[in-house]
Structures are given as C-alpha cells and as structure tokens.
C-alpha positions as CSV (number, residue, x, y, z in Angstrom):
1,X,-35.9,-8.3,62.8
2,X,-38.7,-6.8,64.8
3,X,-40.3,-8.8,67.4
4,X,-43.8,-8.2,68.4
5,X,-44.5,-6.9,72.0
6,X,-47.4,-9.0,73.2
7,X,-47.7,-6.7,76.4
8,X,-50.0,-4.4,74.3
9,X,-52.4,-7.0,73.7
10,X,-55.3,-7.1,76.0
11,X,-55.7,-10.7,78.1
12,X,-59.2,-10.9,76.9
13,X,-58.4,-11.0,73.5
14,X,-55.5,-13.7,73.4
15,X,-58.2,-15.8,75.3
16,X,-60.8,-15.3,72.5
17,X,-58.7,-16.1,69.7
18,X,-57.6,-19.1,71.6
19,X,-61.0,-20.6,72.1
20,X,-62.2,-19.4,68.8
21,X,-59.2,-21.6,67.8
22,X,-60.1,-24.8,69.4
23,X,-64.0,-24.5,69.6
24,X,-65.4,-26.0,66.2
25,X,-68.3,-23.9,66.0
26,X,-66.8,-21.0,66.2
27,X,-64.6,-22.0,63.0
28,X,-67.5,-22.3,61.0
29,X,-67.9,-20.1,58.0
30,X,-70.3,-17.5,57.1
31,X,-70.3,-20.0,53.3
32,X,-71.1,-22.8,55.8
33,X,-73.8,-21.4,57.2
34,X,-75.3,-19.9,54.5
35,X,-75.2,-23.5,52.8
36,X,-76.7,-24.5,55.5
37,X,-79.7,-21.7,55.4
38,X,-80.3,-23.1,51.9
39,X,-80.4,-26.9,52.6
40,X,-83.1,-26.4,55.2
41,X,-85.2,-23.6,52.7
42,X,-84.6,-26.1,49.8
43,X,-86.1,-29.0,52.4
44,X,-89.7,-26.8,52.5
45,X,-89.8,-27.0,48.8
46,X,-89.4,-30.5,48.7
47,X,-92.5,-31.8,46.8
48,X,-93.4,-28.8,45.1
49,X,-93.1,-28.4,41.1
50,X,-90.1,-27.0,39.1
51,X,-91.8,-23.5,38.7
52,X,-92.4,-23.4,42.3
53,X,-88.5,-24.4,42.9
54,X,-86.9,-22.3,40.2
55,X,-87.8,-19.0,41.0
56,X,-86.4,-19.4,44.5
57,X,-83.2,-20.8,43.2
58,X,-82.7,-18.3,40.2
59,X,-84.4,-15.0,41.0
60,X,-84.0,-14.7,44.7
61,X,-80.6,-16.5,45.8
62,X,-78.7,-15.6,42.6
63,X,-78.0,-18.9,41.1
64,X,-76.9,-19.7,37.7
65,X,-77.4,-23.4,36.0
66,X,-73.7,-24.6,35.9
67,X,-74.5,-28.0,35.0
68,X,-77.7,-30.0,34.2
69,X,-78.8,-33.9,32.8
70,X,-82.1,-35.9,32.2
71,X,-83.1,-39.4,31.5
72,X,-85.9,-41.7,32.3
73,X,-85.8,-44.4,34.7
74,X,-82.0,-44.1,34.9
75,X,-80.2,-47.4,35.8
76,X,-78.0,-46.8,38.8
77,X,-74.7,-47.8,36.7
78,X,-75.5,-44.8,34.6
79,X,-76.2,-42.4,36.9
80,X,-72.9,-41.0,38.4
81,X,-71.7,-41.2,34.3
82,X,-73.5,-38.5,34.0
83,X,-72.8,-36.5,37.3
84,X,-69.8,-34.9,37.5
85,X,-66.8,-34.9,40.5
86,X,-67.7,-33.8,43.6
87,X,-71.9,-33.7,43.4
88,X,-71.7,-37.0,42.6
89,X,-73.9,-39.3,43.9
90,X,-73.2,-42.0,46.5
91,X,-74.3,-45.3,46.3
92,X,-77.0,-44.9,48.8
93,X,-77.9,-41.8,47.1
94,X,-78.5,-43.7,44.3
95,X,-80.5,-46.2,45.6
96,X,-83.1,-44.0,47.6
97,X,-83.4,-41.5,45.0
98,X,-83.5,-42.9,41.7
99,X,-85.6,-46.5,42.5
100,X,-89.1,-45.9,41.7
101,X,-89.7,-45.8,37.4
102,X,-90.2,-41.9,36.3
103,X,-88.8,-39.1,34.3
104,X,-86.0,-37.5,36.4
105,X,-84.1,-34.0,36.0
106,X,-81.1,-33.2,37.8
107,X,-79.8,-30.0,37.9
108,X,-76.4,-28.1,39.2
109,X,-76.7,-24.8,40.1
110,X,-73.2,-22.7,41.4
111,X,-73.1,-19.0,43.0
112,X,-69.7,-17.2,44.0
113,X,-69.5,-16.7,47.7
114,X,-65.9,-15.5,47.8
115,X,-62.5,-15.4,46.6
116,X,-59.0,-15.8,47.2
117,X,-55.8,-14.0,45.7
118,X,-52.2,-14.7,45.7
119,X,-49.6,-12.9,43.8
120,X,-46.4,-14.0,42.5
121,X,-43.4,-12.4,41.4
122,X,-39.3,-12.1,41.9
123,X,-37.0,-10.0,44.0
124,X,-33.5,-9.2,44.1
125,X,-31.5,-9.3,47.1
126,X,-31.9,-5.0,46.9
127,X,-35.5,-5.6,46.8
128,X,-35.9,-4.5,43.2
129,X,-38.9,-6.3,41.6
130,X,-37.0,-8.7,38.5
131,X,-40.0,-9.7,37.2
132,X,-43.7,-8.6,36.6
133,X,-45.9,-9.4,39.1
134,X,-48.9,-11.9,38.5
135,X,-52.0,-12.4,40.4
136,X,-54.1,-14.9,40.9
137,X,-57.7,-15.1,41.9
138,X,-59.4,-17.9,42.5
139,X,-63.4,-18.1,43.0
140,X,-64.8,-19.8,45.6
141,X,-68.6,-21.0,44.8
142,X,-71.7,-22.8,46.3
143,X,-73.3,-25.1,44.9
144,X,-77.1,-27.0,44.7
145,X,-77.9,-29.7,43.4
146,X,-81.6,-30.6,42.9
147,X,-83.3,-33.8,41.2
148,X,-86.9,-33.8,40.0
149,X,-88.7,-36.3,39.2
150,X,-91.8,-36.1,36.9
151,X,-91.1,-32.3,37.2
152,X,-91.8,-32.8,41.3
153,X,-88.6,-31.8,43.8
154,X,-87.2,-35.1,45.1
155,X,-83.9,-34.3,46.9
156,X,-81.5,-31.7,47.4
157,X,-78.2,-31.1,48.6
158,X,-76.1,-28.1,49.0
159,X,-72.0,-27.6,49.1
160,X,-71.0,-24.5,50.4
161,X,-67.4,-23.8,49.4
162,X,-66.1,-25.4,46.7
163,X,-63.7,-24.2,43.5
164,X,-65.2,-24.7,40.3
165,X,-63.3,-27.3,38.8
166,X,-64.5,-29.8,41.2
167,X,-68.6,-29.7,39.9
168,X,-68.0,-28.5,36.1
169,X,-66.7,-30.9,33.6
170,X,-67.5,-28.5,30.7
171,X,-70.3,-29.4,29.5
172,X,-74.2,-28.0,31.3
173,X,-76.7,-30.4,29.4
174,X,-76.5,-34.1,28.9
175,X,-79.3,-36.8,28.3
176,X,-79.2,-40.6,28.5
C-alpha cells in the first residue's frame, strides 16, 4: 500500500486547507452565492409587473418554468396543496403573503448549476471488470420562486442547490 509523504507539501498550504475547513465562509459555494446574487436582484424588482420580472428571469439568467399555479384569494389551507415539497410555503409565509383579497400567480422556475456522477460496476479479485459499468449523473438545480399578485411581484425566494425531485411533482400548471 503506498503511503503518502506529506514532507512535499508546503506548510502554507496544509494551513489553508485547514482553515478553509473550519471557517464557514470559506465553505460556501459558488451555487450559494450565486443564489444569493439572485435573491437580492429579484428584491429590486419587487413591485414591478410580470413583463418587467419575466425577461430578467427567462432571457437573461437562463431559467425555465418548472412548475407554476394560480387562484384567487387563495385560503391559507389550500395554498401549500398546491405548492409542491421543498418551495413550500411556511406558515408565516402564508400569512404575510397571501392575506390581502387579489388574483395571485405563483411561479417555479429551475436552472442547472451543476452535476454529480458516480459509476458503478463489479470487479474480480484479478481486477477484470464482471460487469458493465453504469453511470450515474445526477443534476443539481436552482431554483426561484416568485408570487404575483394582480400581475404585481409580491415576494421571492431563491434555493440554490437542490435535486429535482424535491420542487417537481410532475405536473407545471395547476389552478384552484
């Protein structure tokens, strides 16, 4: 088994990993921040109309409708019915966003910000492959969601790293 010689490495650099290690910031991700670019652009749009907002989100960032429902006056029972796993919205959410009467729009939009792989397969004790191998890649996406209401941006909220499963349920428009 070979060992690795740790002489080689320069001082400075062992001390640099280490504190990249255990200083939070520096963990951060370039998905994290870029989520976090986002939130505070979408906060400057905040009271503008849908075809102000649209372009922004669509045409200049990239992002595709993943998921999308209307209704007016929604009662707070009903709304996370509708929304779907992780963008769901929490009770104070709820309460803040959706309590004055009007004709709300919320939509989900997704953009692939990276992507992981793994690939399986079998070998022998000679090292002979036994079995074909299989790879797997698995998106990694951000997500926005906006609300309107009476075609006017409410609120907003970004996630930066999420997998796909855990904001699309299959279906992009619902009403109630």
């Amino acid at each position: 088994m070979n060992s690795i010689d740790c002489s080689r490495v320069p001082l400075s650099l062992y001390w640099i990993l280490v504190l990249c290690i255990l200083t939070p910031g520096c963990a951060a991700t370039l998905e994290t921040k870029q989520a976090q670019t986002y939130q505070t652009h979408l906060g400057t749009l905040q009271g503008k109309k849908s075809k102000e907002v649209m372009p922004v989100i669509i045409d200049q960032w990239k992002f595709e409708v993943a998921n999308q429902w209307e209704g007016e006056q929604p009662a707070p029972q009903d709304v996370n019915k509708v929304a779907v796993k992780v963008i769901k919205f929490s009770e104070q959410e709820i309460r803040s966003i959706f309590s004055e009467p009007g004709n709300y729009k919320v939509m989900v939009f997704s953009k692939v910000v990276g992507s992981t792989s793994a690939t399986t397969g079998e070998i022998d004790s000679m090292g002979f492959s036994l079995s074909k191998d299989s790879t797997y890649v698995s998106n990694k996406y951000c997500v926005v969601r906006l609300v309107f209401r009476d075609d006017v941006l409410l609120n907003s909220r970004v996630w930066g790293n999420l997998d796909r499963g855990r904001f699309v349920d299959g279906t992009t428009v619902k009403r109630f």
